[in-house]
LONU-63148 format. One line per field, with one value per residue (C-alpha): residue in three letters; x, y, z. Coordinates in steps of 0.1 Angstrom, whole numbers, plus 5000, padded with zeros to 4 digits. Each point is the difference from the previous one (the first is absolute). Example, Ala and Ser with C-alpha at 12.3 -4.5 7.8 and 13.67 -1.06 7.14 Angstrom:
REM LONU-63148
type: c(ala	ser)
px: c(5123	5014)
py: c(4955	5034)
pz: c(5078	4993)
***
This chain:
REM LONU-63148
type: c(unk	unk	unk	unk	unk	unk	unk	unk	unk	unk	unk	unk	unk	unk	unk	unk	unk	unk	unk	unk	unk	unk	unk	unk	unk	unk	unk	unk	unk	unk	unk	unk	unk	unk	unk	unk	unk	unk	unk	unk	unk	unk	unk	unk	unk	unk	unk	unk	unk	unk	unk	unk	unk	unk	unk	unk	unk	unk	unk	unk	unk	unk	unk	unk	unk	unk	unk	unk	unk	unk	unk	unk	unk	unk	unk	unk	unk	unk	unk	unk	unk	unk	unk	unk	unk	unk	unk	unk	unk	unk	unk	unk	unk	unk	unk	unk	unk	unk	unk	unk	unk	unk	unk	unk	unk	unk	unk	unk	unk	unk	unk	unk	unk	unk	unk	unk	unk	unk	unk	unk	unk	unk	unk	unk	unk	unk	unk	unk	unk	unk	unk	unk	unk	unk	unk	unk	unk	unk	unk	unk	unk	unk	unk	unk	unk	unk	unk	unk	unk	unk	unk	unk	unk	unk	unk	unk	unk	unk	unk	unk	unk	unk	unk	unk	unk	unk	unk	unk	unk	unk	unk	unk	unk	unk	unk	unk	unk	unk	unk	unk	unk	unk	unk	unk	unk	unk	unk	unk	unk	unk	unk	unk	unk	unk	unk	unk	unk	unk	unk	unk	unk	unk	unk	unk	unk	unk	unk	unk	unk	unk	unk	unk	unk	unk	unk	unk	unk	unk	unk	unk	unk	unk	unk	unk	unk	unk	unk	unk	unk	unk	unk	unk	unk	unk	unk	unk	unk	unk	unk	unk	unk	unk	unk	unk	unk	unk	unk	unk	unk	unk	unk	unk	unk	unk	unk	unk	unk	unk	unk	unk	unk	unk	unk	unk	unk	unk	unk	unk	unk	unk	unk	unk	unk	unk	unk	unk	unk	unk	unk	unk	unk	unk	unk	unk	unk	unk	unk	unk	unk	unk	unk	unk	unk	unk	unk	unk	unk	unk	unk	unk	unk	unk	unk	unk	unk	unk	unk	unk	unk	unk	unk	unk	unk	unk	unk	unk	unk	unk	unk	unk	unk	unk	unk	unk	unk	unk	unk	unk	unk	unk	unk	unk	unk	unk	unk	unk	unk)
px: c(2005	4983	4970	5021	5018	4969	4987	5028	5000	4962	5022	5002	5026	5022	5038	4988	4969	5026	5021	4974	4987	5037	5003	4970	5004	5038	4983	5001	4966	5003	4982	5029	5028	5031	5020	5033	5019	5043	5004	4969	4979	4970	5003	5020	4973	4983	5031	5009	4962	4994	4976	5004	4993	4990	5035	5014	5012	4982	4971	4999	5009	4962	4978	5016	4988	4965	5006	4996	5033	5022	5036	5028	5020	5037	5016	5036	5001	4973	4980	4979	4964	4978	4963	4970	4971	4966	4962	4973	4966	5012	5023	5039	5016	5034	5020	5032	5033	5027	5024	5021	4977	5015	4994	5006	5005	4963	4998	4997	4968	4983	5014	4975	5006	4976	4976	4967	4999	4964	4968	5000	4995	4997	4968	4996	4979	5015	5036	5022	5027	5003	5026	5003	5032	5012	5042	5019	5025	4976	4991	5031	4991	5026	5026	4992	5006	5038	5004	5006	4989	4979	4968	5008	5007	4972	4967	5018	4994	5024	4970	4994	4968	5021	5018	4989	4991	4967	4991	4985	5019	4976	4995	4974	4995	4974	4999	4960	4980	5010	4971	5002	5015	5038	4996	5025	4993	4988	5028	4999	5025	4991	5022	4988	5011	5003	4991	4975	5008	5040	4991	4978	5031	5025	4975	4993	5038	5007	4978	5014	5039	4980	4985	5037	5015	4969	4983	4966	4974	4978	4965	4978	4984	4974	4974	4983	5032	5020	5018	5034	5009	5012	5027	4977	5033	5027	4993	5037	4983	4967	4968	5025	4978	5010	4982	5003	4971	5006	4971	4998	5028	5023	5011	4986	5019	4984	5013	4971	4969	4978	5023	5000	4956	5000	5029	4978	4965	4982	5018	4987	4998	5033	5014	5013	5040	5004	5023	5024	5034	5001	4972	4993	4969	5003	4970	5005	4964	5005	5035	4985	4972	5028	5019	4972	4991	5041	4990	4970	5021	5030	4987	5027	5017	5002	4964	4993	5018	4970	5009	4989	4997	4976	5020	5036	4994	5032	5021	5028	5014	5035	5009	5030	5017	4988	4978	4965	4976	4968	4981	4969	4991	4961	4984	4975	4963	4982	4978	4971	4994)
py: c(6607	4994	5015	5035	5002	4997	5030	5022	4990	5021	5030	5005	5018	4999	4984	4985	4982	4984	4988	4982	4985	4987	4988	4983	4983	4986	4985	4960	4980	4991	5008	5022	5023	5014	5022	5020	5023	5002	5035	5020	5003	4997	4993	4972	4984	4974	4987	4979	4993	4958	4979	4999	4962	5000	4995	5032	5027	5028	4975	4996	5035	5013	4968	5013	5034	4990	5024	4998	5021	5006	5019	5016	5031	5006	5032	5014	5007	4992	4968	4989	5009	4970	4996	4979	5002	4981	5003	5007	5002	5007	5032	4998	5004	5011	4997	5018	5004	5024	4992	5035	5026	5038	5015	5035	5027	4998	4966	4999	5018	4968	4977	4998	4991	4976	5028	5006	5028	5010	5000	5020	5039	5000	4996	4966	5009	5000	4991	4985	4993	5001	4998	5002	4994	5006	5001	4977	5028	5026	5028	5029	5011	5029	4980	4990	5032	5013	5033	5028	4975	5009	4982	5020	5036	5001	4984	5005	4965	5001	5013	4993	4984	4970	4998	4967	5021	5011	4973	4967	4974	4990	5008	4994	5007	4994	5006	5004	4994	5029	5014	5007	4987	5017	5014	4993	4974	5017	4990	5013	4990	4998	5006	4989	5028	4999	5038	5017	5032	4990	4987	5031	5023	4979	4998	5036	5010	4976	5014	5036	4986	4991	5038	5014	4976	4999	5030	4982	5010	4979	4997	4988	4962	4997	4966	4974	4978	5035	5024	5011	5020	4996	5015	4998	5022	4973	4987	4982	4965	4992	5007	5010	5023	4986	5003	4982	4998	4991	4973	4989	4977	5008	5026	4993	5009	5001	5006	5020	5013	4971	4977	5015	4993	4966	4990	5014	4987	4975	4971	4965	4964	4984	4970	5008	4995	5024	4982	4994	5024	5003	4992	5006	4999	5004	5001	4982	5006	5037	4999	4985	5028	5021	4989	4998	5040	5007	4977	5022	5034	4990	4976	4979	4992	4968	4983	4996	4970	4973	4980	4971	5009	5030	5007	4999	4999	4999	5004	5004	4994	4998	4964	5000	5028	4983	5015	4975	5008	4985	5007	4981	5012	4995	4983	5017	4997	4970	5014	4982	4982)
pz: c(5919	4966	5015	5008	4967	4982	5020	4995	4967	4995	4998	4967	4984	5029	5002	5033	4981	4971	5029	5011	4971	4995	5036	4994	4969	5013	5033	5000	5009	5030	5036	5016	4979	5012	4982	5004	4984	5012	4989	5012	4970	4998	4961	5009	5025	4969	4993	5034	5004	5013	5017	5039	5015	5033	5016	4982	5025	4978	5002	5040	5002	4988	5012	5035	4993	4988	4974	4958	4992	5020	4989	5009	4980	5009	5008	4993	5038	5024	5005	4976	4997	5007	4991	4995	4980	5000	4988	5022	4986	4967	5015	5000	5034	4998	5036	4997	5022	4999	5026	5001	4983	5000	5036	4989	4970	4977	4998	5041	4994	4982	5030	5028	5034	5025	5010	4982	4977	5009	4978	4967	5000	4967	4977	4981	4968	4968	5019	4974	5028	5035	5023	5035	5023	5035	4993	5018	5007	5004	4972	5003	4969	5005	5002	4965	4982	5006	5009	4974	4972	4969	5018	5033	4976	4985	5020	5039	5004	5031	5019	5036	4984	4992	5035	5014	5035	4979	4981	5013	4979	4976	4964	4975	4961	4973	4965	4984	4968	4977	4995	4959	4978	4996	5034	5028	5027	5036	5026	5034	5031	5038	5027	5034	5033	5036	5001	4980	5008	4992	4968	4993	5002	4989	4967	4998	5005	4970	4982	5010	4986	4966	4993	5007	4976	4971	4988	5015	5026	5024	4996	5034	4997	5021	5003	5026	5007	5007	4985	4985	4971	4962	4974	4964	4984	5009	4963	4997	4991	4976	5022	5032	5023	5037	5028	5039	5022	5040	5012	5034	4994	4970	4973	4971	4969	4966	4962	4999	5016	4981	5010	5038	4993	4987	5030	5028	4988	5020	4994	4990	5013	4995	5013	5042	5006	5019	5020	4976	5001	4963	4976	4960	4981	4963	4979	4964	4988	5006	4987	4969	5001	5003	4970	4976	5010	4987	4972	4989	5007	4977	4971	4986	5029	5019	5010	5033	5016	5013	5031	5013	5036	5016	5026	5020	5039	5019	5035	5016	5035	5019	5009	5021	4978	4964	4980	4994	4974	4991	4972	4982	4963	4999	4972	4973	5013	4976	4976	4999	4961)
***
């Protein structure tokens, strides 16, 4: 435990990283801790802390797991969510389990069921994050936006492109290096089909409900992984110029056309779970690269936060209707001295 404070304690300048330091410091000496806190807070945690002997039940409870943490936080309603954590070649595994995550409404989208979600369609370099799922109750994204409501007024999103009938129930979204400093991430979302030629009208006949409700026209995209079309007028957010392109596979979505380039490059080598239903890859040396490019566009503010892991890989899967995650935060590569 000791070993996982003093990790999260690297994050300087953070609450989470003075927590830590306090936890810390009000551990006892002794081989195995246990601490518990009545009331649910977690600022409350140091002050119950106490050696475990063998015969204690908190004790048996993680030599049974094989485990170095192991926890459990309360809910108002619902069982509680249980997990365990351990190192593994100086990487943190986290094992998770949510026993009655949301099955519909937006969270249902980030809930995956027990079939694969497929290899990624789109392009790893410069990916800050990375996500990938297969929804345990399938991807109606229609049935997210209520009819008649601002969303649905002004960008049509109750278009047949949403109707589960078209799409194949898998999503995926990245977010990319900006690429100066001040300038806006790339971000692009795929949407896998059953039907090209479906998809291809359902896309062109939301972007037809656009033009009638923005004063903005359509401009042809054409390039090697196919083609689609974008709206460089529909200026309502910083750097918002969207444009979709239909692969073999999915409608790709894009804030704007350089985002739509750098989402449908060739990608590169990345670590193969495909068949996981759910899967995140979040990129903290970029993120860091990220920051320090805000840092250089608005001086003064904040400097960049450093972590003390490269990377968080992670997973998801249905296990008898709980939700169980996995994910391992990867170490920083040794320099050599």
């Amino acid at each position: 435990m000791r070993e996982l404070l003093g990790q999260i304690a690297q994050l300087e300048g953070t609450p989470l990283a003075r927590r830590a330091r306090e936890l810390a410091a009000a551990l006892p000496a002794c081989e195995s801790v246990g601490v518990h806190a009545p009331d649910g807070g977690l600022d409350r945690l140091a002050e119950g802390a106490r050696c475990l002997g063998e015969g204690d039940p908190l004790e048996r409870i993680r030599r049974a797991s094989g485990d170095d943490l192991v926890f459990a936080i309360p809910r108002a309603r619902g069982a509680a969510l249980r997990g365990a954590l351990r190192f593994e070649n100086g990487a943190v595994a986290l094992d998770l389990r949510w026993p009655d995550p949301p099955a519909e409404g937006a969270l249902g989208l980030f809930v995956p069921g027990g079939a694969a979600a497929g290899p990624d369609r789109l392009a790893s370099e410069n990916r800050l994050v990375h996500l990938r799922v297969r929804p345990r109750a399938g991807l109606d994204l229609e049935a997210l936006v209520p009819a008649d409501s601002q969303a649905d007024r002004l960008f049509r999103l109750k278009s047949a492109l949403f109707a589960s009938a078209v799409i194949d129930g898998t999503w995926e979204a990245a977010v990319y290096l900006p690429e100066r400093p001040g300038g806006m991430p790339g971000a692009a979302l795929a949407l896998g089909f059953h039907f090209r030629d479906a998809a291809v009208a359902a896309m062109e006949h939301f972007v037809a409900d656009l033009q009638r409700t923005w004063p903005v026209h359509r401009v042809e995209l054409r390039g090697p992984a196919g083609n689609g079309a974008c709206l460089p007028d529909l200026n309502v957010l910083p750097e918002l110029a969207p444009c979709y392109v239909a692969t073999a596979d999915a409608i790709v979505v894009g804030w704007n056309p350089a985002s739509i380039a750098r989402a449908l490059a060739a990608p590169s080598s990345r670590p193969d779970a495909s068949d996981a239903p759910a899967r995140l890859d979040l990129d903290l040396a970029l993120v860091q690269r990220a920051d320090d490019l805000l840092a250089r566009a608005f001086p003064g503010s904040q400097p960049p936060l450093h972590w003390p892991w490269s990377r968080v890989l992670a997973s998801g899967r249905d296990d008898g209707g709980a939700l169980v995650l996995r994910a391992t935060l990867v170490p920083l590569a040794r320099t050599a001295s």
